[in-house]
C-alpha positions in Angstrom: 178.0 210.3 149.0 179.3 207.6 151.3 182.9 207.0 151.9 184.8 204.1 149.4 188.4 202.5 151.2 190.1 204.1 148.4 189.0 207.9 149.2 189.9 207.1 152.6 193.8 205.9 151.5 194.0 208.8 149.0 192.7 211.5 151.5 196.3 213.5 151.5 197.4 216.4 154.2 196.7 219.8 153.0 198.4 222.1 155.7 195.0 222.2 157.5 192.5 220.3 158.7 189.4 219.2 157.1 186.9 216.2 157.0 185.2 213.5 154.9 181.7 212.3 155.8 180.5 209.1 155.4 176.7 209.2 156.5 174.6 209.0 159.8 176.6 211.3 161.5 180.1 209.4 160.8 183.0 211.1 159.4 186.8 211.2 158.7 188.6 213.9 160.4 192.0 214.3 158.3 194.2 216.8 160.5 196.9 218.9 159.0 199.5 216.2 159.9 197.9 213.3 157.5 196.7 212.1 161.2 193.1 210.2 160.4 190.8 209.7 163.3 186.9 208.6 163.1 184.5 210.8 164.3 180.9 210.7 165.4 178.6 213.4 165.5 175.1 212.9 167.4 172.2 214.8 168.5 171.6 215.3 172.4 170.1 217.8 175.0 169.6 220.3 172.2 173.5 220.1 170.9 175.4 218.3 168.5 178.5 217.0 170.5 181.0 214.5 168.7 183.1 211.4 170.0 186.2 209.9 168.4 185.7 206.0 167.5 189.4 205.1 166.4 191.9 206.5 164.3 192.9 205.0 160.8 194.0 202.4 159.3 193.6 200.9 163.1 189.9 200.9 163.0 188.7 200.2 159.4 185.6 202.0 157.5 183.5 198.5 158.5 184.6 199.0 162.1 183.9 202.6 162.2 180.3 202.0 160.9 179.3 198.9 163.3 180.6 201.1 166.2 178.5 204.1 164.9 175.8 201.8 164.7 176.4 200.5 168.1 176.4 204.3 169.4 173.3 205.5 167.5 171.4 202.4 169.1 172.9 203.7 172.6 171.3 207.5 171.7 168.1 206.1 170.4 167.7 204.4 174.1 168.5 207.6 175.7 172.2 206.6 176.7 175.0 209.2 176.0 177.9 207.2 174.4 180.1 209.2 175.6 179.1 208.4 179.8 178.6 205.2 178.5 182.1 204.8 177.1 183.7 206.2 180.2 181.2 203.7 182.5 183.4 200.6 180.2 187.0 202.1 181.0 185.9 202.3 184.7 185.0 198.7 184.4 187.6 197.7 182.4 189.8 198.6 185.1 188.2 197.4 187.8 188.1 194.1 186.1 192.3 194.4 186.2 192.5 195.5 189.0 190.1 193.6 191.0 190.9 190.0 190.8 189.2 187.5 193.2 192.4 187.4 195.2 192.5 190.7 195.8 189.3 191.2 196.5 189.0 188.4 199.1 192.2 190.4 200.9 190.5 193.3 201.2 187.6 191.3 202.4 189.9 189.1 204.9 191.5 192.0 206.7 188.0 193.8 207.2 186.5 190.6 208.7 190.0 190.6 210.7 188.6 193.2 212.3 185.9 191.3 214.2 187.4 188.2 214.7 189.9 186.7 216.9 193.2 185.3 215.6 194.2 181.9 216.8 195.1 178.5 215.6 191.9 177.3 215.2 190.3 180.7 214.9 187.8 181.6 212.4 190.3 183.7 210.8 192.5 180.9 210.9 190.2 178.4 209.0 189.3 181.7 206.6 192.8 181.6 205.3 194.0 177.8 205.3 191.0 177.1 203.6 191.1 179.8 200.6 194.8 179.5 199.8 193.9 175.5 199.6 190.7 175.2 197.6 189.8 178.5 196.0 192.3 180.9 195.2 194.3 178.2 193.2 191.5 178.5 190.9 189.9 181.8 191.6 192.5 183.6 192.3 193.8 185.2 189.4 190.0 185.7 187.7 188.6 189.4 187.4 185.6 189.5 190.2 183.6 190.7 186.9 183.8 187.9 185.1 183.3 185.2 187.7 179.9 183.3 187.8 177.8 181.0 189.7 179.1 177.6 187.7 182.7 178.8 188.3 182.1 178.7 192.2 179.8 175.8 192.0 182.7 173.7 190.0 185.2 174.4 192.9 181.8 173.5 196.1 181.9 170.5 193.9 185.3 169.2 194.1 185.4 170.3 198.2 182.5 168.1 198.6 183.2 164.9 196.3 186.2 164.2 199.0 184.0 164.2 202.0 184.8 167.6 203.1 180.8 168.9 203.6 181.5 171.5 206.8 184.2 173.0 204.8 182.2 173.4 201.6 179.2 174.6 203.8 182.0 177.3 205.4 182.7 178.3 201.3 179.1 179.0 200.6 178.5 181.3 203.8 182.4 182.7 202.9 181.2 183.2 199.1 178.1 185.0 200.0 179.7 187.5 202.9 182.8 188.3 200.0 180.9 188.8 197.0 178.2 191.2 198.8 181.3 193.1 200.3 182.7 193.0 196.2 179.0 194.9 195.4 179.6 197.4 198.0 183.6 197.9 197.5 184.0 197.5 193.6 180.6 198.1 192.3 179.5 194.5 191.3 176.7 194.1 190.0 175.6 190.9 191.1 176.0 188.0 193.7 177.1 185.3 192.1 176.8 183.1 195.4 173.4 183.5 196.0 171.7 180.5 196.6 174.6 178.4 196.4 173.2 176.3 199.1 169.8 175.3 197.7 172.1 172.6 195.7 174.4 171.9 198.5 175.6 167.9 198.8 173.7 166.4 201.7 175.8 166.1 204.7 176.5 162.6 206.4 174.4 162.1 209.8 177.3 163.9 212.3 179.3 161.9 214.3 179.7 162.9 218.0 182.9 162.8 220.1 183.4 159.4 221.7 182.5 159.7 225.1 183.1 157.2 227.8 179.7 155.4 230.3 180.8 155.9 234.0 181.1 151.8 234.1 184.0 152.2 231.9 186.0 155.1 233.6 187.8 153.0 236.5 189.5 151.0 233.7 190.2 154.0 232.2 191.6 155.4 235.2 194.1 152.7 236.0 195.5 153.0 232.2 195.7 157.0 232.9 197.8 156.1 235.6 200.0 154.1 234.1 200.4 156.1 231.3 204.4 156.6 230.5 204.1 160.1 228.2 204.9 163.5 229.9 203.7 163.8 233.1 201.9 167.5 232.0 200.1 165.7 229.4 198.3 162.8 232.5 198.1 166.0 234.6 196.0 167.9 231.4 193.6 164.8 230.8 193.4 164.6 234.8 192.5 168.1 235.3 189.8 167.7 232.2 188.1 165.0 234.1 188.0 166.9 237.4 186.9 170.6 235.9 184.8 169.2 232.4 186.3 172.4 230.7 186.8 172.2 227.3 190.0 171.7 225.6 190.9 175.1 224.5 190.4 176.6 227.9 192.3 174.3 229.3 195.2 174.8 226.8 194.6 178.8 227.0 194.9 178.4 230.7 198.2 180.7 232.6 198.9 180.7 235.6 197.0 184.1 237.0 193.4 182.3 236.2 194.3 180.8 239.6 192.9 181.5 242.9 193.8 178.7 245.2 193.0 180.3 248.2 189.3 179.9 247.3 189.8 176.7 245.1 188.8 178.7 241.7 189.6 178.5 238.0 188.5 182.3 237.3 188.4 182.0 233.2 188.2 185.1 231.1 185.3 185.7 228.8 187.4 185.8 225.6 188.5 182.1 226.1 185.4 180.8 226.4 183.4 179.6 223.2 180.0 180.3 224.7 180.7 184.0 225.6 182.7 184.6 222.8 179.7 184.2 220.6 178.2 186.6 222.9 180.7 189.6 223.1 180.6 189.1 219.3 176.2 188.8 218.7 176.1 192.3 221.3 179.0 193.7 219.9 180.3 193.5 224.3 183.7 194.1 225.5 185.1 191.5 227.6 184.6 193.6 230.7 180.6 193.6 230.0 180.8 189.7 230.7 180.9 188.0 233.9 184.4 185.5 233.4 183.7 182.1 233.7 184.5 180.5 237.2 185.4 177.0 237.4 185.1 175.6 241.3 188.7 173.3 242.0 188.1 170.0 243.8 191.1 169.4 246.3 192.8 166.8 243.5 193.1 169.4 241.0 194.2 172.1 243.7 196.9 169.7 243.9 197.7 169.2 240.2 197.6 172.9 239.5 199.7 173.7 242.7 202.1 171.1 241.0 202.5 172.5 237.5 203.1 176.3 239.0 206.0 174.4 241.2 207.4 172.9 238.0 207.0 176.1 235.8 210.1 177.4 234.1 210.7 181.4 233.9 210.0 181.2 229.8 206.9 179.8 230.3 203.4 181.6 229.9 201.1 178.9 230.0 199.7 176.2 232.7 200.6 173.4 230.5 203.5 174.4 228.4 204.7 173.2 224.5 207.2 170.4 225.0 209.5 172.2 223.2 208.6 175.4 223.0 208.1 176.6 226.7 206.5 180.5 225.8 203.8 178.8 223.7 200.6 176.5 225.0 200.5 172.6 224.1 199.5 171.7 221.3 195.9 170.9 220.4 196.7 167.3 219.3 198.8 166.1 222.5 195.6 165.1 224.7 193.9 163.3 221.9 197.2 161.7 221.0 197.8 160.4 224.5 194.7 159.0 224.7 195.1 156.6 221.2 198.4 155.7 222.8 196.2 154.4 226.0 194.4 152.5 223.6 191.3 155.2 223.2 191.0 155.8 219.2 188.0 156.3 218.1 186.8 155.7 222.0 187.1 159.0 223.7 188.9 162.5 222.6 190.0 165.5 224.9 186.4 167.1 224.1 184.7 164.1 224.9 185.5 164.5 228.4 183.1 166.7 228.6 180.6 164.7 227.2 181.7 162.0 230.0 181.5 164.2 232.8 178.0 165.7 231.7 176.5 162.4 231.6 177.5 161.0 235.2 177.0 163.9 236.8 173.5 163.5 235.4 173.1 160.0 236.2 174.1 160.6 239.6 171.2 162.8 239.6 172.5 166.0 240.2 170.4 169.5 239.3 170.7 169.6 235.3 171.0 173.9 235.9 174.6 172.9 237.9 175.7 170.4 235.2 175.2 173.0 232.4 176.8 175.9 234.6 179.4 174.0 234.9 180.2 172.9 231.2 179.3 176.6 230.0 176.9 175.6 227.7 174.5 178.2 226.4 171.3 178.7 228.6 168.0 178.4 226.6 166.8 180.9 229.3 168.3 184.5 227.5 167.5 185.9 231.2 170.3 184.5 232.8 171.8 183.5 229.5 174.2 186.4 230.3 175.3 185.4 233.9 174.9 181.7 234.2 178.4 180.9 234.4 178.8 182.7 237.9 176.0 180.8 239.0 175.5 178.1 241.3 179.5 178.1 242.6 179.2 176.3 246.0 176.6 173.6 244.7 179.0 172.9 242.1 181.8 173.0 244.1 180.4 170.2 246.0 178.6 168.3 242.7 182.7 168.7 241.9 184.8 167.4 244.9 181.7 164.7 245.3 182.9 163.8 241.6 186.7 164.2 242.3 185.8 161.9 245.5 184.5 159.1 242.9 187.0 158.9 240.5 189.6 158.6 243.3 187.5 155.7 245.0 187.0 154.3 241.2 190.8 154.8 240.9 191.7 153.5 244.4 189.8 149.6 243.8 192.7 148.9 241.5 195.7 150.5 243.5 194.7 149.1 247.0 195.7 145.2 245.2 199.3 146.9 243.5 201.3 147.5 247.0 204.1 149.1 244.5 201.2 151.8 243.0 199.8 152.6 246.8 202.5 151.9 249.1 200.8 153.9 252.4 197.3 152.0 251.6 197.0 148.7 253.8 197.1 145.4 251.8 194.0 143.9 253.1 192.0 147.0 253.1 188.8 147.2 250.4 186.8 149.7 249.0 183.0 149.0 249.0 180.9 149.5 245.7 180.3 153.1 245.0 176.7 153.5 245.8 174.4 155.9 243.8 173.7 159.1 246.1 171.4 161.3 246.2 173.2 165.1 245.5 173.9 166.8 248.7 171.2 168.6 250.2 170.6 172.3 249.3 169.0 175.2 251.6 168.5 178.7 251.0 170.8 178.7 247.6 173.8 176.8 249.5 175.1 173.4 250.1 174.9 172.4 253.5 177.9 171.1 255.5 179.0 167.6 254.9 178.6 165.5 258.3 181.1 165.5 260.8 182.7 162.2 260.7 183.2 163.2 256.8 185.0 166.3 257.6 186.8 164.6 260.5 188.5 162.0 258.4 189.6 164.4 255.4 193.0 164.7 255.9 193.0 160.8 255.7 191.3 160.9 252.3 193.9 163.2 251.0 196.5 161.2 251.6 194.4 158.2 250.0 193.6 159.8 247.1 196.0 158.5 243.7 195.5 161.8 242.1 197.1 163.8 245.3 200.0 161.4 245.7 200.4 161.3 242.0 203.0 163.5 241.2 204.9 162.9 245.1 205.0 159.1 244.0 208.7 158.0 242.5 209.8 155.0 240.7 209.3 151.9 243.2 211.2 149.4 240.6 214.8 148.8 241.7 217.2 150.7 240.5 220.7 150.1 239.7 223.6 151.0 241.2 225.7 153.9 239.9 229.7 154.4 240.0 230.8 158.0 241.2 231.1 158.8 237.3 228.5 157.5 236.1 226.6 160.0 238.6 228.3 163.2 238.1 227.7 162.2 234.5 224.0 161.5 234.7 223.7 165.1 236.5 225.5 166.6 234.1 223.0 165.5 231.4 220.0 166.0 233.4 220.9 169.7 234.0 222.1 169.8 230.2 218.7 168.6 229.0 216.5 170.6 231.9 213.4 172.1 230.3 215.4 175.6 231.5 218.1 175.2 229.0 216.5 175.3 225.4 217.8 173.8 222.0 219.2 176.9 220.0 217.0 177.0 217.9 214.3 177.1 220.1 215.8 180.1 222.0 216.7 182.0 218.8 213.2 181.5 217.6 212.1 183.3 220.8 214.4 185.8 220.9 213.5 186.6 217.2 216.7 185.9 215.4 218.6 183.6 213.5 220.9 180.3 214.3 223.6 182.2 212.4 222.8 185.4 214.8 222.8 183.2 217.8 226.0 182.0 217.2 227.6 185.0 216.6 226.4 185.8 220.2 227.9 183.1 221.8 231.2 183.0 219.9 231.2 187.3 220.7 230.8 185.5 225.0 227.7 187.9 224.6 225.4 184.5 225.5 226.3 181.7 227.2 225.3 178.4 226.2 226.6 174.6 227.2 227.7 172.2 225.2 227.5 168.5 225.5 229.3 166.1 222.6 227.1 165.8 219.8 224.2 166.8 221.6 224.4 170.3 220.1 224.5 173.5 222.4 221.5 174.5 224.6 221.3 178.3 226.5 219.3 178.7 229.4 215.9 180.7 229.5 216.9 183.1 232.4 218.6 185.0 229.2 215.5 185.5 227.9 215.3 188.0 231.0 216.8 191.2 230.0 218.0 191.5 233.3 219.6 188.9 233.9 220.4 188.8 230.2 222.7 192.0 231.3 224.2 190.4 233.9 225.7 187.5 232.5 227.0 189.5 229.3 229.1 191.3 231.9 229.8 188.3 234.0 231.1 187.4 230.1 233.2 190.2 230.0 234.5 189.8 233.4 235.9 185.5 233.7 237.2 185.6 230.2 237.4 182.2 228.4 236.0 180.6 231.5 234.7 177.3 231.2 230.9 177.6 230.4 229.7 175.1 233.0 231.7 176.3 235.2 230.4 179.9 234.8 226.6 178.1 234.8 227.6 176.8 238.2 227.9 180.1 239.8 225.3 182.0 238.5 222.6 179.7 239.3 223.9 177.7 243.2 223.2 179.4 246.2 225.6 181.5 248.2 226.1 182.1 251.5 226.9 185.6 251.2 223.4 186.5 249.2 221.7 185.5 252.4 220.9 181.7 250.1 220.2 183.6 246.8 221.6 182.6 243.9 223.6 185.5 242.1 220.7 185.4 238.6 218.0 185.4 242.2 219.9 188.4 243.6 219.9 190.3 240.7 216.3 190.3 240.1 216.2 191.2 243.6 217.9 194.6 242.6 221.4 193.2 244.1 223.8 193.4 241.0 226.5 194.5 242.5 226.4 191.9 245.1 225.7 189.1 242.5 228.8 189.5 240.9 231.3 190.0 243.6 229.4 186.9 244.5 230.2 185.2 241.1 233.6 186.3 240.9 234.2 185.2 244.7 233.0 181.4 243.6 235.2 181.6 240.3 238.1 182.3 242.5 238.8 185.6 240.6 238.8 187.7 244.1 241.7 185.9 245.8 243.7 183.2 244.5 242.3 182.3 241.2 244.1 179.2 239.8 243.3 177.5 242.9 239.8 177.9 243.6 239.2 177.7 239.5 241.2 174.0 240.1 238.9 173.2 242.7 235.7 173.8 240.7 236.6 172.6 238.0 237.1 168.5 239.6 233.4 169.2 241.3 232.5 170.0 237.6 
């Protein structure tokens, strides 16, 4: 007889266990406690096994029946409840435990480790772009439960403001992640397949701005006169001589370098081209041929120029303005250029663009041109090695180009006596004629004629782009009182790019202003001070050994006036054969150095006199 909600409720403990059936294999188990739990008995594999549904009141008599139900339909199919049920706890917590967000981590830091970190890395674009547009809505959703509309609402809202490349970067993201979910977590299906079949159209793409070679002497007179930071007319300068891209340009330190031969030696890893193919062949770096870049004589002379000017701190050819151990920044060049009057005209990458299209007008080998820009080779036979090839005819396709721009340059300057100052007055450029490319035999460039050779140290001198950085200010200048000069040094050695802003140098050193500070006030760092300029502290402390050194030159002078103590670590003495005392110590000279400090301080003889003296020079 089937079971009434009253005999359940007046089903009492007897001191032992017994049970109450209901029908179809359901039954009440009443244990010797009064404890009531539902129980299922079911046929399978020959024996009559039992799982619990519920206890009572918590699962009614109804309940208990539909879930029997539920688990006889599971038996007639040939499912044992029991795996079953286990198979819906798994899930269960999977579904907790795997959220989209945590997923996509797991997800980020394998793809991590195939890709390079940077800026404007992949990596880079993998994680501004999820924390902006998809884990605010994703995020906290089970992996389970998310489906094709959910991801197509958020592809929607990327592409209604214009933003097609990133939501074409989502769909190829939202396919890798949710096949690695399937594999991982045990998903059972990809909700981001064929996303892309309802993809937005994208607008028709819009190309760098490049500039024709008619416009580039114009452009060359307003490069000149460009008043930013010298580095950044040098960097758009050395872009227009080499036609390297932006980022190997900014990547570029100072051991690329070999002047000797005139050669920008680029590694493989900073060059898009064979990046793509270390990464397709799975190659390490030292599988691929580097890139080499062949140096005109003008940008020789700017990269000579930037080595002269570089400060100990900094790694990189063309340095942060006000971070020296980290590269310029990617928006400086393109910056400079709107400020010449360029937006939407030319960009740092369009350069390139420039450069490849005179080169070809002048009707030089297309195989030279593309060597020379790295682009990929069509040909996957010398796809590999291409960027090695065809050094001397490029290094003459290059110096003839360098050659150009000067003459280009040079039309404009020759009428400004203040701008060319050694260039006679009355002397004119003729029209730059197209040539023909200089000749080639047996794989090299024959030797420019002798007159050509004969006169080169003439064109050197000539050239604006050599002179460039030699030139000074030609306007009149006014005239200083003694103060006003000692105070004009004073600031120009307070504000050198040696001596950084504290919080520069603490960020480089890894600590805080309040650490730095405890430093200097402890006369374990020494810094300067000027008004309310704030405090600056110079680079060489950035040294460790020199670092050392002037902690005990510190603990040696005392209170000693800062400047002072600046002063005689860094001027020349006689005694350290012209060295300075932070020069001798690198030179493994310690000892010396500060006998030679203490000896300028006056702390060796008579101190309050020779501390007197140095302090009216200071």
């Amino acid at each position: 007889m089937p079971l009434t909600d009253t005999a359940i409720r007046l089903a009492k403990p007897t001191g032992r266990d017994y049970t109450l059936k209901d029908g179809d294999g359901l039954a009440l188990f009443v244990g010797a406690s009064g404890a009531k739990n539902w129980h299922f008995r079911f046929s399978w594999a020959g024996k009559q096994p039992r799982i619990s549904l519920g206890t009572y009141p918590e699962i009614s008599l109804k309940e208990a029946r539909e879930l029997r139900d539920q688990a006889r339909a599971l038996v007639a199919k040939g499912v044992d409840p029991r795996i079953h049920r286990r198979q819906e706890r798994k899930a269960a917590l999977l579904a907790a435990s795997n959220t989209f967000e945590a997923v996509f981590r797991s997800w980020r830091d394998f793809k991590a480790l195939s890709l390079k970190a940077g800026r404007q890395s992949t990596l880079s674009q993998v994680d501004r772009i999820f924390k902006k547009d998809l884990l605010p809505t994703l995020g906290p959703q089970s992996i389970f439960e998310i489906t094709r509309a959910d991801l197509l609402e958020v592809l929607r809202k990327i592409e209604r403001r214009g933003a097609h490349t990133t939501a074409e970067k989502c769909r190829t993201w939202f396919n890798q992640l949710f096949r690695y979910a399937m594999v991982e977590v045990e998903l059972q299906s990809n909700p981001a397949a064929d996303l892309d079949i309802v993809a937005m159209p994208k607008p028709r793409v819009k190309h760098n701005p490049f500039l024709r070679m008619e416009q580039l002497p114009a452009f060359l007179v307003k490069l000149r006169h460009y008043g930013g930071d010298l580095n950044t007319q040098l960097g758009l300068r050395l872009l227009l001589l080499t036609g390297v891209r932006t980022g190997e340009l900014r990547s570029a330190v100072p051991e690329q370098f070999d002047l000797e031969r005139s050669l920008w030696i680029v590694p493989p890893e900073n060059v898009k081209q064979l990046q793509e193919q270390m990464r397709k062949k799975n190659k390490d770096c030292t599988e691929i041929p580097p890139y080499l870049v062949p140096l005109p004589r003008q940008a020789v002379a700017i990269v000579r120029e930037l080595l002269r000017a570089k400060s100990p701190a900094q790694r990189y050819l063309l340095p942060h303005r006000s971070k020296p151990r980290e590269r310029i920044s990617e928006n400086t060049l393109n910056a400079a250029l709107k400020r010449m009057g360029y937006k939407d005209l030319l960009t740092g990458h369009g350069i390139r663009a420039t450069v490849s299209t005179a080169l070809n007008e002048l009707g030089y080998h297309k195989d030279w041109v593309e060597a020379q820009l790295s682009h990929a080779d069509t040909n996957q036979i010398r796809a590999s090695y291409n960027h090695a090839e065809y050094v001397e005819q490029r290094r003459a396709m290059m110096q003839d180009w360098a050659d150009r721009l000067d003459q280009w340059e040079m039309q404009d300057l020759q009428a400004d006596p203040e701008m060319a100052p050694s260039m006679p007055r009355d002397r004119r450029l003729p029209p730059v004629p197209a040539v023909e490319p200089l000749p080639i035999r047996d794989g090299h460039v024959e030797s420019a004629p002798a007159e050509v050779a004969a006169g080169e140290g003439d064109e050197l001198e000539r050239s604006p782009v050599l002179t460039l950085v030699a030139r000074k200010d030609q306007r009149p200048q006014p005239v200083l009182t003694d103060i006003q000069r000692e105070r004009a040094l004073v600031l120009a050695t307070f504000e050198s790019p040696h001596n950084l802003p504290l919080p520069a140098f603490a960020k480089l050193v890894g600590k805080s202003r309040h650490q730095i500070n405890r430093d200097i006030q402890a006369r374990r760092l020494l810094s300067l001070s000027m008004g309310n300029r704030g405090q600056r502290i110079p680079d060489w402390q950035l040294d460790p050994a020199r670092q050392d050194f002037t902690r005990a030159v510190l603990a040696r002078v005392g209170d000693l006036d800062s400047w002072m103590l600046y002063r005689a670590l860094c001027e020349p003495v006689d005694a350290l054969g012209g060295l300075s005392p932070l020069e001798a110590v690198v030179a493994g000279a310690a000892r010396e150095a500060m006998h030679a400090v203490l000896g300028v301080l006056g702390l060796l003889g008579e101190p309050e006199r020779a501390v007197t003296a140095l302090r009216q020079v200071v």
